[in-house]
C-alpha positions in Angstrom: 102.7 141.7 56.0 101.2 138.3 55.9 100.3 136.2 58.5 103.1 133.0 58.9 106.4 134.9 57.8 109.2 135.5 59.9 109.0 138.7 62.5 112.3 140.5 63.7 111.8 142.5 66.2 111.7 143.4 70.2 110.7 139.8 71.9 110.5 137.4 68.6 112.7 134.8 68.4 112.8 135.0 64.6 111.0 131.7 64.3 107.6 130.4 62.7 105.0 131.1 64.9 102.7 128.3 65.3 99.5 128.0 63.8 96.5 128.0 65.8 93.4 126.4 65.9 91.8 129.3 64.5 94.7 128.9 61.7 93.1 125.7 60.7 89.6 126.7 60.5 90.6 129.2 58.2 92.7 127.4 55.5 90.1 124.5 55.7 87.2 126.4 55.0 88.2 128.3 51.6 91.6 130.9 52.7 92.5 131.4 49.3 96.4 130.2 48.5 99.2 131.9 46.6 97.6 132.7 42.8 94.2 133.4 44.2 92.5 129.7 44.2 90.5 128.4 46.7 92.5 126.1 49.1 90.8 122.6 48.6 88.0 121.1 51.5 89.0 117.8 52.9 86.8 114.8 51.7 83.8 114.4 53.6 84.1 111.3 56.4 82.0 108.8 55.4 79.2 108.3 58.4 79.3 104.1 59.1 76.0 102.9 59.4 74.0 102.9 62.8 75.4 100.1 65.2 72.0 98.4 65.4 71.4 98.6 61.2 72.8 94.3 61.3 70.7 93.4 64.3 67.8 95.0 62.7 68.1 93.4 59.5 69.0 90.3 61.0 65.5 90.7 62.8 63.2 91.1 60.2 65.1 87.7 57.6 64.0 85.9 61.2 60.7 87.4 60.9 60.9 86.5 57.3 61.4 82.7 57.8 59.3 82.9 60.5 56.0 83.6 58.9 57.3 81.5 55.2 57.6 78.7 57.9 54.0 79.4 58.9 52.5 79.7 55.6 53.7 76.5 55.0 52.8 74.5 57.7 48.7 76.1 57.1 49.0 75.0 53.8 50.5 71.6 53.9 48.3 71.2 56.8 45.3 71.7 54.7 45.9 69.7 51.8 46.5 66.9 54.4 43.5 67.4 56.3 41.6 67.5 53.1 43.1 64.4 52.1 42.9 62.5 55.4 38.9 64.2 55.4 37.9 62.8 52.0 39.8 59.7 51.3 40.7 58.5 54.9 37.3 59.5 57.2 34.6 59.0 54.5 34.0 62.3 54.3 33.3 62.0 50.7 31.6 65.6 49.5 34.3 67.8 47.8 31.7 70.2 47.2 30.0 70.6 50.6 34.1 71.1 52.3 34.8 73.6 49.1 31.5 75.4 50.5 32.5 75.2 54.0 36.5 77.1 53.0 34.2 79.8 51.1 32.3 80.3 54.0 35.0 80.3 56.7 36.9 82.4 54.4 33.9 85.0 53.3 33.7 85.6 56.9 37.2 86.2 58.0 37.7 88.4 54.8 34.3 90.7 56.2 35.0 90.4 59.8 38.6 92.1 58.7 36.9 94.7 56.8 34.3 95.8 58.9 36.9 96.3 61.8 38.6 98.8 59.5 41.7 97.0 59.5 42.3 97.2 55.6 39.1 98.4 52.7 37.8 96.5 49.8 37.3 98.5 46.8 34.0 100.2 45.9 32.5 97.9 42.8 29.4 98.6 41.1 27.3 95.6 40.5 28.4 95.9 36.8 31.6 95.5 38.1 30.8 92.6 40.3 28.7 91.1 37.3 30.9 91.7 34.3 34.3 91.2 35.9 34.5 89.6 39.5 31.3 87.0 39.0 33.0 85.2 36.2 36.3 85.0 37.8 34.3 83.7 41.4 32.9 81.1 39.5 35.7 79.5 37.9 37.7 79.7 40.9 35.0 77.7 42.4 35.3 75.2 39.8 38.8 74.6 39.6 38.8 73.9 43.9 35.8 72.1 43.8 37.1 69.8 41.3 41.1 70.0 42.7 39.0 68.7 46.0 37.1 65.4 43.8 40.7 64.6 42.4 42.1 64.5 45.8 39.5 62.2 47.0 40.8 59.5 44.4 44.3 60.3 43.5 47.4 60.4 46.2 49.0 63.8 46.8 52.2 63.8 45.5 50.7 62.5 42.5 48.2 65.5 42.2 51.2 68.0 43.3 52.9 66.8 39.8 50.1 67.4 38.2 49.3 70.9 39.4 52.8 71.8 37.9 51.3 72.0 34.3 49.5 75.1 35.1 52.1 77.4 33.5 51.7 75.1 30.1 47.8 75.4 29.9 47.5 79.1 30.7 50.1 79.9 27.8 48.1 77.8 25.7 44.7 79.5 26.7 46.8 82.7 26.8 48.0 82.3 22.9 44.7 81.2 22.1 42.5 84.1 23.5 45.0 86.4 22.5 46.3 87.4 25.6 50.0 86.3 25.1 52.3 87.2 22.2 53.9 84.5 20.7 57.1 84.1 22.3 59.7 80.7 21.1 61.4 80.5 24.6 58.1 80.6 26.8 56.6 77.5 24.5 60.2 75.3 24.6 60.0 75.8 28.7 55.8 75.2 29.0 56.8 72.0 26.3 59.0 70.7 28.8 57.0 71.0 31.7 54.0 68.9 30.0 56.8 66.4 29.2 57.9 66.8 32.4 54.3 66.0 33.8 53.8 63.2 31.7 56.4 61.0 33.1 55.7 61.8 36.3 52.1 60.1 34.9 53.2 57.5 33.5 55.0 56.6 36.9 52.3 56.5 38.9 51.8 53.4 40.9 48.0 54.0 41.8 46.5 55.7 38.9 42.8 56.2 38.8 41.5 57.7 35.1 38.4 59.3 36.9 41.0 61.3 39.6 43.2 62.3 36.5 40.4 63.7 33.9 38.4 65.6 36.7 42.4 66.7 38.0 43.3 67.9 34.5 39.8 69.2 34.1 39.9 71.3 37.1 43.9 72.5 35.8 42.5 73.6 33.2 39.7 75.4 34.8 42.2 77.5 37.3 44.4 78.3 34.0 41.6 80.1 32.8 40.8 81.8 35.7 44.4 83.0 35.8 43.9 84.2 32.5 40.2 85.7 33.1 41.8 87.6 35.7 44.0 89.4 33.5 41.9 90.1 30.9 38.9 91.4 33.1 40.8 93.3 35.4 43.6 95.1 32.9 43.6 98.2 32.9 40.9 98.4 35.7 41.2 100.8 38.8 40.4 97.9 40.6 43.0 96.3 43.5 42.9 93.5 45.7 45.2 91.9 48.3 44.6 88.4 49.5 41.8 89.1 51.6 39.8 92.1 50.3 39.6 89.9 46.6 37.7 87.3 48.8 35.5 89.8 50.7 33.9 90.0 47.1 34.9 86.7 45.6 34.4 84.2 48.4 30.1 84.6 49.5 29.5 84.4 45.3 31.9 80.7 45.2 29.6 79.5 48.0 26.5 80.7 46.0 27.8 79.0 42.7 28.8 75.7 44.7 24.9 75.4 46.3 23.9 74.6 43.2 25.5 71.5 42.6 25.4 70.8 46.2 21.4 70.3 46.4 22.0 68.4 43.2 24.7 65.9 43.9 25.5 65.8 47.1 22.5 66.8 49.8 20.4 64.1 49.9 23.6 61.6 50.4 25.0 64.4 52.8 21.9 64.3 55.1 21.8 60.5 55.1 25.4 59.5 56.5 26.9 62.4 57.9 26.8 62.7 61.7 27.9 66.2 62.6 27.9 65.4 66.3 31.1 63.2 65.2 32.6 65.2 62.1 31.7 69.0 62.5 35.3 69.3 64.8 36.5 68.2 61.9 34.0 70.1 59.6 35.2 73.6 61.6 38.5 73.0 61.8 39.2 72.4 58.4 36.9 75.3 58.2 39.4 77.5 59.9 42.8 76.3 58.6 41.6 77.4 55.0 40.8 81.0 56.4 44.1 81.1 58.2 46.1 80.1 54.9 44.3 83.4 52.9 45.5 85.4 55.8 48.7 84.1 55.9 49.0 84.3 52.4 48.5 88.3 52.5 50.9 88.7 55.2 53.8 86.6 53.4 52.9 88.5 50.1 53.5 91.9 52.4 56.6 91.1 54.0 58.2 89.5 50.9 59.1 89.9 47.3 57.5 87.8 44.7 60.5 85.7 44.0 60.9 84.7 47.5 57.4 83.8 47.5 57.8 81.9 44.2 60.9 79.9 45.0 58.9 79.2 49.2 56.2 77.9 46.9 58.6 75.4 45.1 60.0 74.5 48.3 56.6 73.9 49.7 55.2 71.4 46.5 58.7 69.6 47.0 57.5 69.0 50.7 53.9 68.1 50.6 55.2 64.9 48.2 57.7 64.3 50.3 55.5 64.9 53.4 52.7 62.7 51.9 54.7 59.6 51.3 55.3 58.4 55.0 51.8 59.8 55.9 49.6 57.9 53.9 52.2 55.3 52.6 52.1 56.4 48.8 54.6 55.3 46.4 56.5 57.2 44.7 58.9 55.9 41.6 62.1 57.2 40.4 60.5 57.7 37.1 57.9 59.9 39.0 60.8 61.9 40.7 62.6 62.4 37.3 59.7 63.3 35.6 58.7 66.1 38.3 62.0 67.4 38.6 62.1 67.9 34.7 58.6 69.7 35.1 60.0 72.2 38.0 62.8 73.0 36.1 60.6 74.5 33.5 58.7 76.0 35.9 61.5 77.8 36.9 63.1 78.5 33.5 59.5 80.0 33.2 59.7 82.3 35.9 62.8 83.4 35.4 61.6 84.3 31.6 58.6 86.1 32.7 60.3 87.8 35.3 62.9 89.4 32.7 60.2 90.1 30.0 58.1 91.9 32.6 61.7 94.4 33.9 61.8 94.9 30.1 58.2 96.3 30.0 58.6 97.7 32.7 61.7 100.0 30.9 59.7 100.5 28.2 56.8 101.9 30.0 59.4 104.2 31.6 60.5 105.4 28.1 57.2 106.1 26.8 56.5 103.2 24.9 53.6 101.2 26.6 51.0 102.4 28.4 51.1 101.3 32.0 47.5 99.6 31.9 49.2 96.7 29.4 51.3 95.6 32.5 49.5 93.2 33.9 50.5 90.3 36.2 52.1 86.9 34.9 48.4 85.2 34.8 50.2 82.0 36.1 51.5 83.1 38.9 48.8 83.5 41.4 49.6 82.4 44.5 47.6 79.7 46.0 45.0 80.6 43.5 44.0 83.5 45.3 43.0 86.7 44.0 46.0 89.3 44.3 46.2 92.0 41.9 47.7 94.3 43.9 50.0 94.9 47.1 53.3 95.1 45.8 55.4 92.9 48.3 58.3 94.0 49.9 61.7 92.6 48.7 
């Protein structure tokens, strides 16, 4: 007789004796039913989430804005204090500062290392000579040269003109071969040189010598962009923020003596008093070290479209910043012309960013071999070397 059913008998009532506890366990863990099939298991609760999961999170987007915040300030700060430095104090040698951030930065960069808080990659001197030289050098050129421009043009001007990188490293990347033809990265890179040419043709106080040696030098970090790529694709070679300028920073400073001794020593010697300026000289020093650390900590703690969009927000505030600083105007035909130009740049981003998840699937599938994914050679932030470190969205 079954267990449940009715029992007549000495001392039963003739009723349904109630099911106990053990009862329960035994229907909800499989009894098998009328016809032989297993009874069915309750659904599974669904476990919430740990109490402290929002505070947590709510933590580290503090943390976030915290250091994006910081990054910021270093590097508005410095192109400030450059400006003030060359235009404003007479401290008129963009080579011999350029020299001193390579320094300052070449020493941060091998202080880190040697106190084993992160390692630079093992390179051969073929390496350093075929691949990291060239790209040292240019990068030299390109701040060495940003710096001169500075020294004659106004800074929201110049921060217009540094939005045209996108369209010269296409160019130099459909001209070396290192981009594919492609109709909707040449309409956005199209509108960003129109863009950029308004903005020019606003300018109240345009100098020709600022803008050739500002385009000049554009040009110059365009092609570094694109050097990068090409010499370090496919390469078992990675770099964060501060281990690419454990290599690249001492051979900028080497490349910039050169033209130092030539152009600017003798000059140098004559009218600068380092009893007055070298606060100055140090602290500017310093501030260009702590923007190549800060840039490797944002790059860690972020994804690259937060640091892209921070970096949009930041360009928009050093004109902005500029203006009641130095007193620079700034026309409505400028501000049109710029916002045309950031548009594009965004449009561009946002292009690259879906062409580079399409590789990406294909690479998955089979059909391209990882080592052709490179990095969107326009993209490097603060025209450092990163090539690695994947950021954290």
């Amino acid at each position: 007789m079954s267990r449940g059913r009715v029992v007549s008998g000495p001392g039963t009532s003739g009723r349904m004796p109630e099911a106990t506890p053990l009862d329960h366990m035994r229907t909800a863990t499989g009894r098998k039913a009328a016809g032989g099939e297993a009874a069915p298991k309750p659904p599974k609760s669904v476990t919430s989430s740990p109490p402290d999961a929002k505070p947590m999170a709510t933590a580290r987007q503090f943390r976030v804005f915290l250091l994006i915040g910081m990054w910021m300030c270093i590097s508005i700060g410095l192109i400030m204090y450059n400006k003030w430095l060359l235009s404003y104090k007479g401290y008129r040698f963009p080579l011999a500062m350029t020299m001193t951030h390579q320094a300052f930065t070449a020493t941060v960069a091998h202080v880190t290392c040697r106190l084993g808080f992160m390692s630079p990659p093992r390179l051969t001197f073929e390496q350093l000579k075929e691949r990291i030289a060239p790209i040292a050098l240019l990068f030299a050129a390109s701040i060495a040269l940003s710096n001169f421009a500075v020294s004659h043009l106004t800074v929201p001007f110049m921060q217009m003109l540094k939005a045209s990188i996108p369209t010269f490293s296409l160019l130099i990347g459909f001209a070396t071969g290192m981009e594919h033809y492609d109709t909707r990265l040449l309409g956005t890179v199209v509108g960003i040189g129109l863009g950029v040419m308004i903005a020019s043709l606003g300018e109240v106080e345009f100098v020709w010598e600022g803008f050739i040696v500002a385009i000049v030098g554009l040009i110059t970090e365009a092609a570094r962009l694109v050097l990068t790529q090409r010499l370090l694709q496919g390469q078992d070679i990675k770099f964060n923020a501060i281990t690419g300028n454990y290599y690249t920073a001492p051979i900028a400073f080497a490349t910039l003596a050169v033209p130092f001794v030539f152009f600017e020593l003798d000059r140098y010697q004559q009218t600068v008093d380092l009893a007055e300026i070298g606060v100055h000289i140090i602290g500017n020093g310093l501030l260009a070290a702590m923007l190549n650390v800060s840039v490797f900590v944002v790059l860690k703690e972020t994804s690259a479209v937060t640091y892209g969009i921070a970096g949009q927000v930041k360009d928009w505030m050093n004109i902005l910043i500029a203006i009641p600083i130095f007193g620079n105007k700034v026309t409505w035909v400028q501000f049109m012309g710029y916002s045309m130009a950031v548009t594009g740049v965004f449009y561009y981003k946002k292009i690259r960013t879906k062409m580079a998840l399409h590789a990406k699937e294909q690479a998955e599938k089979g059909n391209v071999k990882t080592e052709e994914l490179t990095a969107n050679p326009s993209e490097a932030p603060d025209a450092r070397l990163v090539t690695s470190g994947q950021p954290r969205g």
